[in-house]
C-alpha positions as CSV (number, residue, x, y, z in Angstrom):
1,X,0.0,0.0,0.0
2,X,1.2,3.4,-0.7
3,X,-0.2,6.2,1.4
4,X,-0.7,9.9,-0.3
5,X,-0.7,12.4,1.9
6,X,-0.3,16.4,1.8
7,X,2.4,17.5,4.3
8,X,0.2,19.1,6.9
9,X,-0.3,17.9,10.6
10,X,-3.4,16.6,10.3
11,X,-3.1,14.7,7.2
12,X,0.3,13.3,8.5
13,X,-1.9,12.4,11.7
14,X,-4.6,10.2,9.7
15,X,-2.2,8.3,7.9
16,X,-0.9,7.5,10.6
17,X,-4.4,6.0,11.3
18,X,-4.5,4.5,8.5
19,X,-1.0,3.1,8.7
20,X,-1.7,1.2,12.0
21,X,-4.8,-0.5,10.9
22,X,-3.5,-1.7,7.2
23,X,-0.6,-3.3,9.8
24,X,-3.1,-5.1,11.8
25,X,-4.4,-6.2,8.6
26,X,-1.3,-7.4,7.7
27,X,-0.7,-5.0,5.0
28,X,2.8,-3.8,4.5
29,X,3.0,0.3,3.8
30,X,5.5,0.6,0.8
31,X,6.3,4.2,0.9
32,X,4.8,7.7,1.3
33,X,3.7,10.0,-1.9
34,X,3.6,13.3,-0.6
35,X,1.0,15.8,-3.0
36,X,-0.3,19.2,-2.9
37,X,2.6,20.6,-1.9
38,X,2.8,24.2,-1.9
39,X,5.9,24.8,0.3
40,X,4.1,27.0,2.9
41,X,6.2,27.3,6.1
42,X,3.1,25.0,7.8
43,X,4.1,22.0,5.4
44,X,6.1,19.3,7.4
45,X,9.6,18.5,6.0
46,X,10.5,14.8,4.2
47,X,12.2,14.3,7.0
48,X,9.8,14.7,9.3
49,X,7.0,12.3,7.2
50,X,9.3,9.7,7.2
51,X,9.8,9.9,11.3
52,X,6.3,10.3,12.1
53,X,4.7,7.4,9.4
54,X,8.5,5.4,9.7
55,X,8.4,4.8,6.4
56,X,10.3,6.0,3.6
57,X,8.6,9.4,1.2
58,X,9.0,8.0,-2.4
59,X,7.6,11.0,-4.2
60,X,8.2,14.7,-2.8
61,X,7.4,17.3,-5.7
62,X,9.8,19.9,-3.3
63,X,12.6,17.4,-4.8
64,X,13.5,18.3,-8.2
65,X,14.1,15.6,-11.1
């Protein structure tokens, strides 16, 4: 499963949620895609998704190609 999220608090803090009860389903996360970013100060970092969800942001549009 891959979860989308926008780097806010409280989006951060449903997939979160949603992390912990895939897991109990035995469903394995498989990265983050982080959208609708907008790089307000507000947004949390890459860094910080990857602490709070432990698992690794695959797609971060901040990141240039």
């Amino acid at each position: 499963m891959l979860l989308v999220v926008n780097p806010e608090f409280t989006a951060i803090t449903d997939a979160l949620k949603t992390k912990i009860v895939a897991e109990r389903f035995g469903v394995k996360v498989l990265g983050v895609v982080m959208n609708k970013v907008t790089k307000a100060d507000f947004e949390m970092s890459r860094s910080e998704v990857e602490e709070i969800l432990e698992a690794k942001v695959l797609v971060d549009p901040r990141r240039s190609s």
